[in-house]
N, C-alpha and C positions, 0 to 999 in steps of 0.2 A: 375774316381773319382766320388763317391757321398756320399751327405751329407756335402761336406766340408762347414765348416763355414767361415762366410766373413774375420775372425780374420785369418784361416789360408791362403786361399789364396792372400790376398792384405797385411798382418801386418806380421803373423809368419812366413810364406815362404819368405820373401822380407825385414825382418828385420827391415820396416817402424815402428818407435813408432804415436799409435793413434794420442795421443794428441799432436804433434810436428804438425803432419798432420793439425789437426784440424785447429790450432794456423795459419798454410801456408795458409790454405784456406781461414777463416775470413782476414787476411791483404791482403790478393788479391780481396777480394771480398768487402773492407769495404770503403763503400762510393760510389758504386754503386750500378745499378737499382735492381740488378738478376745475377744470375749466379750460377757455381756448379761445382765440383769436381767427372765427373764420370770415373770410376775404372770396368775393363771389363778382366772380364777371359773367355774363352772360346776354347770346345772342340767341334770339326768337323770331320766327315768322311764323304764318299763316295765311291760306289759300282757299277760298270755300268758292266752289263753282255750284249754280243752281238754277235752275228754270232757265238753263241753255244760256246762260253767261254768268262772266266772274263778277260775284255778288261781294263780295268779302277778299282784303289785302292788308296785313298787317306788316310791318316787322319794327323790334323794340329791340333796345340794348340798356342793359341795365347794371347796375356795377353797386359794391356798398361791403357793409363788413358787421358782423354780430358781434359782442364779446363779453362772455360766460364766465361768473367768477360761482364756485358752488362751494356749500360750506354745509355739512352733513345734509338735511332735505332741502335747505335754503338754495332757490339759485337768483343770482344777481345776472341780469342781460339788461345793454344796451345795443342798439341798432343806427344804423345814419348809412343814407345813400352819400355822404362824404368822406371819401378818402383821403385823409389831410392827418397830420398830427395832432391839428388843437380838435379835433371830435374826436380822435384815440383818448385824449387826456381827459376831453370831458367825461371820454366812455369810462374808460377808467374809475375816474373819480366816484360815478352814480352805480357800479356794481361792486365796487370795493364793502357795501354796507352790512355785506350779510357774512361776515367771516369770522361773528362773532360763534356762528355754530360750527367750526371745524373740529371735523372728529379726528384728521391725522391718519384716516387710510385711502387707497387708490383702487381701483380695479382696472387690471391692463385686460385686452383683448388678444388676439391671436399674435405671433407673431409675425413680423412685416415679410408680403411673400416677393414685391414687388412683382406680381403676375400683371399682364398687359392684356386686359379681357374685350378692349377693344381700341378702333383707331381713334385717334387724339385729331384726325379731319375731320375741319368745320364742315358739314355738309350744306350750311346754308350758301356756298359758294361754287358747288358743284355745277348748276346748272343757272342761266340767266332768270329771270323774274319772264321773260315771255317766254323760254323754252316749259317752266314750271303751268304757265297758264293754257301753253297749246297741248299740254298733256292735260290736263283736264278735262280740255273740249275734247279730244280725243277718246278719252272714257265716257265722256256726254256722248257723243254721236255713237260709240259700239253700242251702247247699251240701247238705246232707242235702236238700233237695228235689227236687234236681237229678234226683239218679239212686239208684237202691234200692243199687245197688251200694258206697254209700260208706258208709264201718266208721266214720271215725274223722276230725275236723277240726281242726288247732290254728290257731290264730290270733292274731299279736301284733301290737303298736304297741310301738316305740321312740322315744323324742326327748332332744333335748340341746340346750340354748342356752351356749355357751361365752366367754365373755368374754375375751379376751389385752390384756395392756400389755408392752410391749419396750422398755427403760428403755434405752441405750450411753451411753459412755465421754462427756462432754460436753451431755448431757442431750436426745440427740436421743431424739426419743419415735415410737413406732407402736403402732396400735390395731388391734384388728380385734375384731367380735361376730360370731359363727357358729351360725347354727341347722342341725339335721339332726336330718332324722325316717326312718322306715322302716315299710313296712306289709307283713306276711309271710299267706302263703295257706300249710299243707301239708293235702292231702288223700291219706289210706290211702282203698283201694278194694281190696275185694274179692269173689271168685266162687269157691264151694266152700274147699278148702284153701289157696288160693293171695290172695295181698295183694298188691299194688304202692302205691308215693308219688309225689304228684308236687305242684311246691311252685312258688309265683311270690312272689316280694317286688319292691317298688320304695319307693323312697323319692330324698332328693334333701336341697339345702340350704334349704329352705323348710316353711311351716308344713303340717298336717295338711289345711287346706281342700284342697289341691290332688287329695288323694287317697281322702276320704272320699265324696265325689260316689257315693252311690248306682252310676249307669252304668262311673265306673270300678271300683270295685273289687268289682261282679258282675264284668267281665271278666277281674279281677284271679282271682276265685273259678273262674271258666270255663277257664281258663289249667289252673289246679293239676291242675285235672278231667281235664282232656283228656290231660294228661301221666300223670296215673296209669292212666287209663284202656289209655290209648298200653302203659303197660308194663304191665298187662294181658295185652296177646295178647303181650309181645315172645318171641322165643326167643332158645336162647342164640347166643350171638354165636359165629363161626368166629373164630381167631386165623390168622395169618400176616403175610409181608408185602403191603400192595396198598395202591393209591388212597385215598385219606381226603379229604374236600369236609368243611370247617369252615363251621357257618353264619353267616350274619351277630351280629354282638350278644354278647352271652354270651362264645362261646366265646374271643373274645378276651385272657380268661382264663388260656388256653393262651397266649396273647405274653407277657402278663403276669409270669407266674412264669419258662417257660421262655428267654425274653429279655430283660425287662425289667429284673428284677435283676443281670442280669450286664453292665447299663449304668448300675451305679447308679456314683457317682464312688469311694467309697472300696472296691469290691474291685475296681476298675482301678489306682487307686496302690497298693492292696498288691499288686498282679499276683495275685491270687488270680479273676478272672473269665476264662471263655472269651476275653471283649473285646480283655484289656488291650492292649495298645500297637498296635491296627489301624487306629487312626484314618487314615482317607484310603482303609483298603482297603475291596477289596469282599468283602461278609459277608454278600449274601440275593442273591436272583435280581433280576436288573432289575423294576422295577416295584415294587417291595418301597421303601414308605417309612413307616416308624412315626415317630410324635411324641410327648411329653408333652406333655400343654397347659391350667395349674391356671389359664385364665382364661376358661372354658365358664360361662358364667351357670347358678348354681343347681344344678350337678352336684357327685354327693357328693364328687371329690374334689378340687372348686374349692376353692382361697383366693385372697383378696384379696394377704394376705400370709402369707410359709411362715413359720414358728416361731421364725426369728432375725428378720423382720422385714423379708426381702428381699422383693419384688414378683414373683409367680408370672410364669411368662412359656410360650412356645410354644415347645418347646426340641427342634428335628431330629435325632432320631438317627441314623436310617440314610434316606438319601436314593436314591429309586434305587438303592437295593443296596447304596452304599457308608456306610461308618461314616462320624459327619458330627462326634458329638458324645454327652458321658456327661451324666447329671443329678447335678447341683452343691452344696452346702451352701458354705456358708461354709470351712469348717476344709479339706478336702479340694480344694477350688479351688485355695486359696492354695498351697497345697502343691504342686499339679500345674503351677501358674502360668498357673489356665483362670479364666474370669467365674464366680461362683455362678449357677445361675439361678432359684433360686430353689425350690428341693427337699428343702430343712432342715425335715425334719419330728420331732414328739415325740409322743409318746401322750399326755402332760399333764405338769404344771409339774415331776413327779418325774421325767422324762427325760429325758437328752441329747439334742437332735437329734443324726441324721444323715440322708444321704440317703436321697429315698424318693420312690416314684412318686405321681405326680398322678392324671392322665387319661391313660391311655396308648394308644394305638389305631394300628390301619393306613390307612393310605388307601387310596379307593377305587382302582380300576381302571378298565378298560374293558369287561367282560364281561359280559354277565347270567347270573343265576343258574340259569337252566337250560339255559345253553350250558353252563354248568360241569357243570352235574350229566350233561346229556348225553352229556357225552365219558367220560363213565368206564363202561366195561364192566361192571370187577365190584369196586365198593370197599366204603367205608363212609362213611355221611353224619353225620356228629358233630352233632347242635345243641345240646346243654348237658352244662356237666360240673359235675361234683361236684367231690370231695380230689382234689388230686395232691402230688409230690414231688419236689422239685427238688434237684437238686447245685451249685451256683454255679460251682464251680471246671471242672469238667466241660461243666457245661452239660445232662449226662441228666436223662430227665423220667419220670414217668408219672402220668397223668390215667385219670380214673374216668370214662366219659363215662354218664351219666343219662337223657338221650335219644338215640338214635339208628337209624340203618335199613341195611339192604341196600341196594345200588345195584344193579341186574342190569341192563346192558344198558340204561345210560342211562336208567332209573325206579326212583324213589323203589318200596323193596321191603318185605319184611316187617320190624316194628321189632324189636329186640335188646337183650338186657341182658346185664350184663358184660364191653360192652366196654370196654378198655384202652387208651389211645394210649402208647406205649413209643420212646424216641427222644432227639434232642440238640439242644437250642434252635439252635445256631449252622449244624447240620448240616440243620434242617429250615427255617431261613431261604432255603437254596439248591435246595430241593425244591418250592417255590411253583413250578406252571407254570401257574397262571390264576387272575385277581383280579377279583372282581365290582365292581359301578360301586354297589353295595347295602350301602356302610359304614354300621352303627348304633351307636350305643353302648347301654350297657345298660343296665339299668332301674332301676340307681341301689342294689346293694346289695351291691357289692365293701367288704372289709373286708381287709389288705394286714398278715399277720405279718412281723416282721423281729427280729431281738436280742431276740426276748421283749417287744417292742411291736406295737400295732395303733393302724392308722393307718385311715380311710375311703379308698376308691379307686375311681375310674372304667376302665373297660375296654373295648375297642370293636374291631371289624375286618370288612372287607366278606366276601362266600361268599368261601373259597379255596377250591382243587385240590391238594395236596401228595400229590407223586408217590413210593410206595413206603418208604410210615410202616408200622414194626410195631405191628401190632393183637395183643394178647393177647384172647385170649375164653375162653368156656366150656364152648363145642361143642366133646364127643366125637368124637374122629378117624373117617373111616370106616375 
């Protein structure tokens, strides 16, 4: 399906009249703080190729609607995969209960830019279900030609075409259609007893053309290679404390979890974040300035508009070091008496929003990155990580880094596995002493847990220098 308009899929397929709608909404929602009426159609597939055939084929269509009555911290939700009027009036009826806590104020967010950050094509339609599986086999057979070395190839496609409708109190209306795809490389390699992985995805808010291109994803396939390969010869990693150079891209990952969420707006009003009440201080070394920013053309954790229907925006958190500002929803704004800015996210029509990051990244610097990497005697050069595990309240971390090397004496050294980065988000804000001019974002395949939801996410930061981060490793003491 593409192009359908909001009228066919929520109104003329389902028989709903508008204005009945409307009419259900305003009396659910009249006399409280906030709230909304979101309407979710949504098309899914999935394609896992493995052990030299397609192992895995999914695709799901799923439709339904939330509807949020909020009444100071009180919020009333009901959910139903039915789109009918008599589950409207039930919904209705069981979130109407909490209005008895209305404080009588709102929090708006940005105003409406109507920007168009990506195309509203279903990509699940681009290409037939055997042209999608002969490409697969096709990245199966390069990679195995590559090099004798490789055991073992999996390979998927992901996509989603998502339709939203945001019905408020008075019958303002917001739209939004969302496409997002993903194309994943992992390759096992190995020599004698020994196997390594190493894996490249990208994908983005647009259709499959972008990345089916023969030239891109051989290098998509080359990518995977080279990283398994890489962990191949690595040894095991030394633990202690020393120097750590983050590379560009990726690992920004690490801000992500270890920072990111402890700027999200509601575990700042519950005082439950490292953050809470710093605003104005300073929290990272000068030079240090991160942003959310859900209005990047085509990046996976772009939207037009967040999930209550506010206008994503460019929101500074820490500027120069100092805390500037948290990311916003609606409910948690009003409360703190800050702007939404537009960071009301849900996993789909069965959940709450709340807040959540977009695109989050550092800005660049001044440095290049082998002045950075130069200056360090004897560290370690992180470029990609796996799991990690965050404390919110704390701010402690630890990451799995998946690629990485020895620095000896200002060069790139032998590579390493098992290394650890072990440490405290707000503590290693103030441990940056050099920032590359080399910010990237990544390649488009952050996927962001919170409360038992997953949301899409961007991640980005240029090379850093973080002075005297403990490394866990593997290496036997001498």
């Amino acid at each position: 399906m593409s192009r359908a308009s909001s009228d066919d899929l929520f109104f003329t397929r389902t028989g709903l009249d508008r204005a009945r709608v409307e009419g259900l909404v305003g009396e659910a929602l009249n006399g409280a703080d906030d709230g909304e009426l979101f309407m979710e159609y949504r098309q899914s597939e999935a394609l896992g190729f493995d052990d030299g055939r397609l192992k895995t084929a999914s695709f799901d269509t799923s439709q339904g609607f939330g509807l949020r009555c909020v009444a100071g911290e009180a919020t009333g939700y009901a959910h139903t995969s039915e789109l009918s009027e008599e589950a409207l009036k039930r919904a209705s009826a069981a979130v109407q209960a909490v209005k008895s806590g209305h404080t009588g104020s709102l929090a708006e967010g940005p105003a409406r830019t109507n920007a168009h950050l990506y195309s509203d094509e279903n990509p699940l339609g681009g290409q037939s279900f055997e042209e999608k599986a002969k490409l697969l086999a096709e990245i199966d057979a390069y990679a195995r030609g590559l090099d004798k070395r490789v055991r073992q190839v999996s390979a998927s496609m992901t996509g989603e075409w998502q339709a939203v409708e945001i019905i408020r109190a008075g019958g303002a209306t917001l739209r939004d259609v969302r496409p997002l795809v993903r194309l994943n490389v992992a390759i096992v390699a190995g020599e004698g007893d020994r196997q390594e992985t190493g894996s490249f995805g990208v994908g983005g808010r647009m259709g499959y053309d972008v990345f089916i291109d023969p030239l891109k994803w051989r290098g998509q396939v080359d990518e995977a290679l080279r990283q398994a390969l890489v962990n191949l010869e690595a040894v095991p990693a030394p633990a202690g404390e020393m120097d750590v150079v983050l590379g560009p891209g990726w690992p920004g990952i690490l801000l992500h979890e270890a920072i990111g969420h402890g700027l999200e707006g509601d575990f700042n009003r519950k005082k439950t974040s490292a953050f809470a009440g710093l605003l104005g201080s300073r929290v990272a070394a000068p030079g240090v300035t991160v942003v959310d920013d859900g209005t990047l053309a085509d990046r996976r954790g772009s939207l037009s508009i967040d999930d209550e229907g506010t206008p994503t925006s460019r929101t500074v958190l820490i500027e120069d070091g100092i805390l500037k500002g948290y990311m916003q929803d609606r409910l948690n704004a009003r409360l703190m008496g800050m702007a939404a800015t537009g960071n009301g996210r849900r996993e789909s029509y069965a959940h709450q929003p709340m807040p959540r990051m977009t695109n989050t990244y550092m800005l660049s610097g001044d440095r290049e990155a082998d002045e950075i990497l130069s200056s360090v005697k004897k560290g370690l050069y992180a470029v990609s990580f796996g799991g990690g595990q965050v404390d919110i309240t704390s701010g402690k971390f630890v990451f799995t880094c998946t690629e990485a090397y020895l620095i000896e004496n200002g060069k790139i050294g032998a590579p390493v596995k098992g290394a650890t980065l072990i440490g405290n988000g707000p503590d290693v804000l103030t441990r940056v002493s050099m920032i590359g001019n080399d910010m990237k974002l990544d390649p488009g395949i952050g996927t962001c847990g919170k409360a038992g939801q997953g949301v899409p996410v961007g991640v980005g930061q240029p090379t850093l220098r973080i002075d005297g981060l403990t490394v866990g490793g593997t290496a036997k003491a001498a």
